[in-house]
Phi, psi and omega in degrees: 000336190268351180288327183302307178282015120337282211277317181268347142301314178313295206281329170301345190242016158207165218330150196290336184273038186227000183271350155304336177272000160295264210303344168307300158291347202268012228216299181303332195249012163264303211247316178128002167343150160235351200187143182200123187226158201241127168215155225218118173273143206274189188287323174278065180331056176250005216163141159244157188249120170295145174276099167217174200282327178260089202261167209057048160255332166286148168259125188310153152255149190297170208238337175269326204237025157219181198289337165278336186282328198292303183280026148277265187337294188271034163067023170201159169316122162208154208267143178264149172294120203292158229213334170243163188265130192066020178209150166209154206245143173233158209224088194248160190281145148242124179221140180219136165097357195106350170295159196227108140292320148174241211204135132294101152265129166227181183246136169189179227286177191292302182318279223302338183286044193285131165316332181294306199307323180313280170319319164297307154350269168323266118066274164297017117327287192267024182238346155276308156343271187341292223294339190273326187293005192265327191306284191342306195287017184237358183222156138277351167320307168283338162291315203276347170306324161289003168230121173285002187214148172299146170252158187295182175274335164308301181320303178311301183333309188264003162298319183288021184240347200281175171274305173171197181237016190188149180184151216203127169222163184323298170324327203183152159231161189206140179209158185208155162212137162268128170213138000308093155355309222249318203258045217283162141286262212232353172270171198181149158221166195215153176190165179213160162218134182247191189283000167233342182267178131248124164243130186229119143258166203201112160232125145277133176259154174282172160103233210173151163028227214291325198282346174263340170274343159317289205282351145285346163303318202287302219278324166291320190284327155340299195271331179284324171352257229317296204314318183280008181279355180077357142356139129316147191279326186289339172273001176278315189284330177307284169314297161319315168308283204283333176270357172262333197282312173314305149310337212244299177105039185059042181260283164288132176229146168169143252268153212221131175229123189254142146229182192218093160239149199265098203285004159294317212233324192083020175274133159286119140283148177211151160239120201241091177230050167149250190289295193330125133225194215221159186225148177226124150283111208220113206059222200275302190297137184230143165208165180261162205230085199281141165222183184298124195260119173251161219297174162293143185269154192097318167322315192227155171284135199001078180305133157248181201230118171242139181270146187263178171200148148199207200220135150294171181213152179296135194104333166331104160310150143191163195196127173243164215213108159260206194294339191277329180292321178277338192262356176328149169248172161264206145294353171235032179048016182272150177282179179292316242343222247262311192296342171279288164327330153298324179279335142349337214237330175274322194297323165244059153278008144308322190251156194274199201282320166320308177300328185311317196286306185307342181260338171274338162276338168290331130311315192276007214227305173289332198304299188273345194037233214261001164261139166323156179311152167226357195199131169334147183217114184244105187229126146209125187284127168217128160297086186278113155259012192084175162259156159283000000 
């Protein structure tokens, strides 16, 4: 422990672009690192991207077919089969809070490649996790490591809105994926979590490239507005409902499904105020989970909102969708809908909630073959276990 509190006093006290050459060292003078490389999953969680000064100059590795994708997916250290006699390499996830940022490779002599040592490793993992999201805001070294490709200026706009892509408390894990990445319109989700709720939101916006990350820029910074104003969830959809109209005058609208769940009991409050919808896996079984469809916000002047309820039970599935998922066509225009999402939803009941949303587009991605998106495709997965 105190070497571990060593190496996080190193990294708290230096440059935000410095911190890999921190912990590189800090890794050579304990365990005998001979080599330590960062690499960062891009926005389309297909590839991680090395963390260098200069970026694309390295070639990325796939996140399904390699030895870094693995121990990114499952979340734990894993040692490659040794390739030098007498060193050996390990590939451990960094991540923090439950969030998956991407993977630390080192190299090092084998006696040192201890499960205790391991575990310390991994340690200095997530306290480099802290440090690049505190980093982020003084560099771009890290941001730009996450994208393999340029993004449009709508996207960026709605990456910088997101929360993360995954978050995990004792109660739930939770993952969301976008897709096109590089190309978002108009969806987005957002959540916070306190010592007794989660609020998760899922908005679709209308329009296309900047008139749609606008008005979803307006309707998210809306809604954290209300919540952190302490707000009820149906005056949260109220208040927002009123800052699109006021800007649009109802020319733009958008649709938006708010929950509450109560991380005591697992009861949901939820306002169903347009496209976004929702599925429960229970066991075996998925069915959808209709609630009263109420207007968009921003259609009309001072729309009011009522909230529904019901209750998860531990073991629970959910999954929300937006129109691009559910309304995908094939090549003979039949759509996915509800029943190809079920199975879609049974098929990786195995996998844990982070991994979910990327696999169920990936069904919708064969699903559709060569053609392209035409329209944002948005999944986010939540696990309920309960409180203990």
């Amino acid at each position: 422990m105190d070497r571990f509190a060593a190496v996080e006093r190193a990294l708290r006290k230096a440059a935000p672009h410095l911190l890999l050459d921190v912990v590189t060292g800090a890794l050579r003078e304990q365990y005998g690192v001979e080599r330590a490389e960062l690499r960062l999953a891009d926005y389309g969680l297909t590839t991680l991207q090395r963390v260098e000064d200069v970026p694309f100059t390295t070639e990325p590795v796939s996140l399904r077919d390699s030895p870094q994708g693995r121990a990114f997916g499952a979340q734990e250290p894993y040692v490659e089969p040794k390739a030098v006699q007498g060193m050996a390499t390990v590939h451990m996830p960094v991540s923090v809070r439950g969030d998956r940022m991407g993977v630390l490779t080192v190299t090092l002599p084998e006696e040192n490649c201890t499960r205790a040592h391991l575990a310390e490793m991994q340690h200095i993992c997530e306290a480099l996790g802290h440090e690049i999201m505190v980093a982020e805001r003084d560099t771009d070294l890290y941001v730009l490591a996450r994208r393999a490709t340029r993004l449009t200026l709508a996207a960026e706009m709605q990456w910088h809105l997101l929360p993360g892509r995954s978050v995990s408390r004792p109660e739930f894990s939770l993952g969301a994926h976008l897709e096109p990445a590089y190309a978002i319109y108009g969806d987005n989700f957002d959540w916070s979590v306190s010592a007794h709720h989660l609020t998760l939101t899922v908005t679709n916006g209308m329009g296309q490239g900047m008139e749609a990350a606008l008005l979803t820029n307006l309707v998210v910074n809306a809604l954290r507005n209300a919540r952190r104003a302490g707000l009820e969830l149906a005056d949260q959809a109220r208040l927002a409902d009123q800052a699109v109209y006021a800007q649009y005058r109802g020319e733009l609208h958008a649709s938006v499904l708010l929950l509450r769940v109560d991380l005591g009991t697992g009861e949901i409050d939820a306002v169903d105020a347009g496209s976004p919808r929702m599925w429960r896996l229970r066991g075996r079984s998925v069915e959808t989970v209709d609630f009263d469809a109420q207007l968009p916000l921003g259609m009309f002047e001072e729309t009011a909102y009522v909230a529904e309820r019901l209750r998860l039970e531990p073991g629970d599935r959910v999954l929300v969708g937006s129109d691009g998922v559910f309304d995908g066509v094939s090549k003979t225009g039949e759509r996915y809908g509800e029943r190809a999402l079920a199975r879609s939803m049974s098929a990786h009941r195995l996998l844990p909630a982070p991994q979910v949303p990327q696999a169920v587009l990936r069904d919708l991605g064969e699903y559709r073959g060569s053609l392209p998106l035409d329209d944002d495709a948005l999944v986010v997965c939540l696990d309920w276990f309960g409180r203990q």
